[in-house]
N, C-alpha and C positions, 0 to 999 in steps of 0.2 A: 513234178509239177513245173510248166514254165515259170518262166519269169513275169511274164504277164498276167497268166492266173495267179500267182501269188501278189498280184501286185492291184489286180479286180479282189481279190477277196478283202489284200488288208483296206481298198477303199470301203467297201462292203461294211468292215468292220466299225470303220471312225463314228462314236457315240452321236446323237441324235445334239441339239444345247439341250434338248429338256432331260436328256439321262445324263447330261455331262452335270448339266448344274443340280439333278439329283445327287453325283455321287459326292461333288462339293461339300452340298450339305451335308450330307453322312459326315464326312471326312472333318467338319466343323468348321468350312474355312470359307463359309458364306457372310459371314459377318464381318469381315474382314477388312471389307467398302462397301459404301451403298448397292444396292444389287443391280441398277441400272450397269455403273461399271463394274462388276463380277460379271454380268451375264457378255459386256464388251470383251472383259479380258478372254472368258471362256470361247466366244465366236473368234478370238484373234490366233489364239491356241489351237483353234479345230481347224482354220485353216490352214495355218505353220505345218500343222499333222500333214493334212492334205498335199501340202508341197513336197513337203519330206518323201512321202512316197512315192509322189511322180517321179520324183528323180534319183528316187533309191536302187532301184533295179532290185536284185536279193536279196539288198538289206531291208528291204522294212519292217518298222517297229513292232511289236507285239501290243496288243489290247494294253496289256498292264505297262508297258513304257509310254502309249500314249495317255492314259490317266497320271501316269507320276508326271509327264510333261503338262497336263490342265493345273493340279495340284500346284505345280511349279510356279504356273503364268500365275496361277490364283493367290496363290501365298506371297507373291513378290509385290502384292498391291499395297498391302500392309507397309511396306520398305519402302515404298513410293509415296508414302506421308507425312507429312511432318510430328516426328515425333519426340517427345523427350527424350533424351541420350546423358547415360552417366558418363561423363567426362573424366578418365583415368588416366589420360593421357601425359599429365602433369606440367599442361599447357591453359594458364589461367583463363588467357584470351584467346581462344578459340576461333578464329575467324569461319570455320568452317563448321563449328557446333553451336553456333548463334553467338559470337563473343560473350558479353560480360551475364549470366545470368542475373534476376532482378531479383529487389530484395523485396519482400513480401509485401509493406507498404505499397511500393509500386505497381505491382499485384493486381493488391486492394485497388488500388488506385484505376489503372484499368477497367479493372473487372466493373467498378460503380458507373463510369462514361458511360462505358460502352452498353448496357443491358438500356437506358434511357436514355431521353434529348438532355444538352447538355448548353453550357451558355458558350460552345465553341467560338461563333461572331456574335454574339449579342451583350451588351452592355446591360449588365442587371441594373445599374444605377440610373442610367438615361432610356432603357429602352429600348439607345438607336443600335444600331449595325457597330461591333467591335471588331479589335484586329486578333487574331487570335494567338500570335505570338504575345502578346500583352499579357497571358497567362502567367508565363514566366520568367518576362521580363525584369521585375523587380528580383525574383531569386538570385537570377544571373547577373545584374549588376550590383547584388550586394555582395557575392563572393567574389568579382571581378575585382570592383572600381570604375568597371564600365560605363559610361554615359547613356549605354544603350545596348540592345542585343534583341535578335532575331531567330528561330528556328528552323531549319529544312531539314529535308530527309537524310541527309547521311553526309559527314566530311567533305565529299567529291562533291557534291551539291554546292557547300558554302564557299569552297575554292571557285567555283565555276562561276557562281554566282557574283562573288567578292569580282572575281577580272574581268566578265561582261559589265558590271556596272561601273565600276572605277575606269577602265582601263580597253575600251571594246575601240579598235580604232588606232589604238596609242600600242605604245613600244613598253614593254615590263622588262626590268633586269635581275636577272635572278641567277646568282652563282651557279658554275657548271658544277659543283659537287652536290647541288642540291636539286639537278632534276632526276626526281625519285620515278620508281616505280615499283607497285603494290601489286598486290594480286586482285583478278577479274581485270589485268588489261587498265589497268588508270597510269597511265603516262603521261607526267606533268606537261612535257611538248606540245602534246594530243589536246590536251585541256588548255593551254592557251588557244589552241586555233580552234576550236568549240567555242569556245567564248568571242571567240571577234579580237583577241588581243595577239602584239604580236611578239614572243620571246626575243628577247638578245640576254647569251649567255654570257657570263666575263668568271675571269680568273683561272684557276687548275682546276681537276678534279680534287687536290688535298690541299690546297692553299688558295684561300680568297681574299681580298683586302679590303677595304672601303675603299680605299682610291679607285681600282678595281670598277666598282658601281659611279666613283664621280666620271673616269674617262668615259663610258656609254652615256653619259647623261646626255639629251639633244632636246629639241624643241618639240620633239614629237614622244616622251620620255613621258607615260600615263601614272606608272607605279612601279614602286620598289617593289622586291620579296624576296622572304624567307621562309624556307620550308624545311620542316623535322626530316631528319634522314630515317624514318621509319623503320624497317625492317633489314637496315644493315649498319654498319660503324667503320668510322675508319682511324688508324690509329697512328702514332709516330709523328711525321712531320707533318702538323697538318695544322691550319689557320683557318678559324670562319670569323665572317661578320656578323655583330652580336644586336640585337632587332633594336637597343639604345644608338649603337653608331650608324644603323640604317635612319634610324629615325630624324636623327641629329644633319643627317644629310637631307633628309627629304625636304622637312624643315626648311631649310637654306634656300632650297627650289621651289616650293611649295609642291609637291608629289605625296601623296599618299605611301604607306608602307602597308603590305598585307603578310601575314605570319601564320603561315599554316603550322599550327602546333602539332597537329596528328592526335596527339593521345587524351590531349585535356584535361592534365594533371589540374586539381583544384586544390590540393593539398601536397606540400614535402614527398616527394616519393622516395624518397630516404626513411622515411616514417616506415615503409614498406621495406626495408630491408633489400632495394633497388639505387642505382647511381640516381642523382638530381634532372628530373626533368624540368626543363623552363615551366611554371604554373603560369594558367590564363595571367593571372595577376603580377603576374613580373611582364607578360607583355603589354601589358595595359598600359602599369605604371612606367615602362619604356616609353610610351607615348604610341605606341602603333595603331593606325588610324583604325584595323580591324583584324581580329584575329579569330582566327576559324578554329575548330576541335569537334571533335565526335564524341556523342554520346554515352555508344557501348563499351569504351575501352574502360582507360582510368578512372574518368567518371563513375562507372559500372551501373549505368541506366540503359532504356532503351535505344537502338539504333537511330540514331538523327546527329544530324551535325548544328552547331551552335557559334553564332556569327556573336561575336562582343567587341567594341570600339567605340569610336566617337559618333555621337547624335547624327553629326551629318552625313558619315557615310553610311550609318547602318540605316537612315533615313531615305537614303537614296535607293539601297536595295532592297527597302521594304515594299517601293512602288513601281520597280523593274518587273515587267509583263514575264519576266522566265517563274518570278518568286509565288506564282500558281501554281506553277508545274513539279514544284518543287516544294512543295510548303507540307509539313507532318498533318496526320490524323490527330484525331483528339485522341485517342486510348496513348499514341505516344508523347503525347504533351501531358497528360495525366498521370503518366508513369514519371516521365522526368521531373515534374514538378514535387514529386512524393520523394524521388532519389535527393534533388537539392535540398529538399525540407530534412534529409538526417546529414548533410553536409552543416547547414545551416546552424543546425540543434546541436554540431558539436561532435555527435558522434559514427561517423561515417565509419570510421575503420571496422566498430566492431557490429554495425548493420549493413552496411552494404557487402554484400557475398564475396565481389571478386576481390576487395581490402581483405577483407578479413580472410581471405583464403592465404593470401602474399604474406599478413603478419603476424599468420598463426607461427608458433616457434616450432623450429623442425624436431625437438624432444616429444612435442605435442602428438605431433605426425607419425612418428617412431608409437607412442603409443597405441594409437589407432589403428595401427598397421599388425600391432602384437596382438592386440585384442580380438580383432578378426580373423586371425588366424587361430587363436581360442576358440573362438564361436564355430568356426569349422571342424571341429575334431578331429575324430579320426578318418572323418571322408576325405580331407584334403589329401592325405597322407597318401593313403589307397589309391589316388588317382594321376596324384603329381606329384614331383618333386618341389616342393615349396618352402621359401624362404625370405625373410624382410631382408633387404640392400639399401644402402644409402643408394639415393638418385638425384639429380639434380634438376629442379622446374625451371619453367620458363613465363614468363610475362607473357609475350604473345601479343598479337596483335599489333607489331611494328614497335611495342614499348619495350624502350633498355632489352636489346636484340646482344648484345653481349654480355647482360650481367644474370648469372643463372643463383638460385638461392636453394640453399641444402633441402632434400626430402628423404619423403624413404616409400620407398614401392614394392609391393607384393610380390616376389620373380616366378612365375608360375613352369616346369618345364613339363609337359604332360609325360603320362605314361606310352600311350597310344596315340598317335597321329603326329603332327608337326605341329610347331608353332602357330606357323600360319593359319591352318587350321584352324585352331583353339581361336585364334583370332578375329576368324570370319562366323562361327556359331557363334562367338562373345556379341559380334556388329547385330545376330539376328535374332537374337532371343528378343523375349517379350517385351523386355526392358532395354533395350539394345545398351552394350557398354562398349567403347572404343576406347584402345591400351595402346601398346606399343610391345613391339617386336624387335628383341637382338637376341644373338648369342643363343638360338635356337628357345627360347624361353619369351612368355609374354610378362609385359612388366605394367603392373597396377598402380601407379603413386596416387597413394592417397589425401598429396597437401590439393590437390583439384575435384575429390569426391566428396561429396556433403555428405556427412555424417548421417541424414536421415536416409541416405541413398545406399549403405554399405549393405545392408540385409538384401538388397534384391542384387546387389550384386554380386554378393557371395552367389546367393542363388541362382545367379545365371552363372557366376564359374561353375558352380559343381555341375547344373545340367550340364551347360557345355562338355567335360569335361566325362560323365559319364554318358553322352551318347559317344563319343568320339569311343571309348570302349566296349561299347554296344556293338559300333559300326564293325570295332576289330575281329570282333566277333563273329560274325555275322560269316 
């Protein structure tokens, strides 16, 4: 047969949508996403088929590789939603698995806003139209010291915010060791000329001095700043200026100081078994006119960034035209206000998840790790090589980027297939789990998996682990 008639027939053959999303159904993977897009993904599949063969010549597919290819498109929708993920990774703050997960209160707390109306701007007392940051205003300056305080959606917001309204116009001096950058592209440079403000750097990259910020000082000189070095450290010889000696200079000028903290320690993080972050409240009581932090790190609340300082500058950015654009939802002012209420009451470490994950002790974690290896019997055994290792976690999330704290993780090395392998069925089970991979072996640390989460995760190792011996098979 030519190449041509093989090539009319397998058009001939490519499924109808109505027998494709028939065999979907069979197959069970109609439920997957609403059907509108199932029935998208399957017409996007039947035509990928269709290309395929045009320009296959002798190769094209067979009936049954073009159904394992609809199955494919169909099944991958599921992976395209937002879903809960066990977090094995033994990385607290997770920038890429939602950082801090919430603690149930805040939950709670969510889940009530959002199913009804809610007094987001409205003043139950008077009636009239409220500010809706005034939610949590009072929580936030009583764990501060702060005069005042404001919320927006995420860190990068209240920096952006903080320099178009201080500083839009005007000259900011900001040590060169401290223009950072994060992931998702936030480059402190970038974000001065977004704002309308204009950087001048001064000092080294390991040695900055006060003098340093007095020499740039000029007539056109809007704002100081100091910013957390996030997600790196530097060590040996090295000098920075401390946000009391910024302050103390500003002072002298009248300039404003702005203190991007990054992680928004509100407690000792030494408590945490981590080096000392500056707390909002050590900037405050420095004097810095406004100090930014994010929600979901330290904190371990919902995603939003959180402005704290003096009346008058956070007054000033309360009524700058950006702070619409930028300003939270109720379900995450309802969340955060639940998270500062166990700050508040005292006991934060042992309610809020991502605390109490950092200050569980690593014997604790050693147990947990033994245990579940109990609960899997003799299946572990049969399928992998497996063993508890000391490991070491990470904060995550730009916090104390050098200081790692004892764990212990599951070293799983399969029978059948590769690491990687095991790794990518682990990402696509029901319950999806993301590990780590070295040394040909996938590694589970359990001081970042919640204890109500370890039974399904067994259960997706052992699946994983016995299709990968299925496949050997096969």
């Amino acid at each position: 047969m030519s190449s041509g008639n093989m090539r009319e027939d397998a058009l001939r053959s490519i499924p109808s949508v109505d027998l494709a999303m028939r065999h979907i159904e069979e197959r069970g993977l109609g439920a997957v996403a609403p059907r509108p897009v199932v029935v998208r993904a399957v017409r996007r599949a039947l035509r990928g088929i269709r290309e395929t063969i045009l320009a296959s010549g002798d190769d094209a597919p067979t009936r049954d590789a073009m159904l394992g290819r609809l199955e494919s498109e169909v099944a991958a929708l599921r992976l395209a939603h937002l879903n809960p993920v066990i977090n094995a990774t033994g990385i607290l703050i997770h920038t890429n698995l939602g950082r801090a997960p919430l603690a149930p209160e805040a939950v709670e707390a969510a889940r009530r806003v959002g199913e009804t109306n809610s007094n987001l701007e409205f003043d139950l007392a008077t009636g009239a139209r409220g500010h809706r940051d005034a939610l949590v205003r009072d929580s936030v300056c009583e764990l501060t010291g702060a005069e005042d305080a404001l919320v927006v959606n995420n860190n990068a917001a209240a920096v952006l915010l903080a320099l178009n309204t201080l500083a839009a116009g005007r000259e900011v001096i900001v040590s060169r060791g401290e223009l950072i950058e994060i992931g998702g592209a936030f480059r402190l440079p970038e974000v001065f000329g977004r704002a309308g403000a204009t950087m001048v750097e001064v000092g080294t990259t390991n040695r900055t001095r006060s003098v340093d910020f007095e020499r740039a000082y000029c007539s056109r000189t809007g704002a100081l700043m100091k910013a957390h070095w996030s997600n790196y450290s530097i060590e040996g010889f090295v000098e920075r200026v401390s946000a009391g000696e910024l302050v103390e200079l500003g002072d002298r000028y009248g300039i404003p100081v702005i203190n991007d903290l990054g992680s928004g320690a509100l407690i000792d993080s030494m408590l945490l078994g981590i080096p000392h972050e500056e707390t909002v409240a050590e900037s405050v009581e420095a004097g810095v006119a406004v100090s930014t932090f994010s929600g979901d790190k330290l904190l371990g609340g919902p995603q939003c960034g959180v402005v704290a300082g003096r009346a008058d500058a956070i007054g000033r950015m309360r009524v700058n035209p950006l702070m619409r654009a930028l300003r939270p939802g109720k379900q995450t002012l309802a969340a955060l206000q639940a998270t500062l209420t166990l700050f508040l009451e005292g006991d934060a470490i042992e309610r809020v998840p991502v605390l109490r994950m950092a200050a569980t002790p690593a014997a604790r974690v050693r147990e947990r790790a033994f245990a579940l290896m109990t609960r899997a019997g003799e299946r572990l055994p049969s399928l992998a090589h497996a063993d508890v290792v000391e490991s070491t976690a990470l904060m995550g999330g730009g916090t104390a980027p050098e200081a790692g704290m004892p764990s212990y993780a599951i070293r799983v090395a399969p029978n059948s297939g590769s690491a990687a392998e095991l790794a990518r069925r682990l990402r696509v089970a029901e319950r999806p789990v993301v590990a780590r991979t070295a040394e040909d072996a996938v590694f589970l640390d359990l001081r970042t998996v919640r204890p109500e989460d370890e039974d399904e995760m067994l259960a997706a190792l052992l699946g994983a682990l016995e299709k990968g011996m299925d496949d050997a098979a096969v």
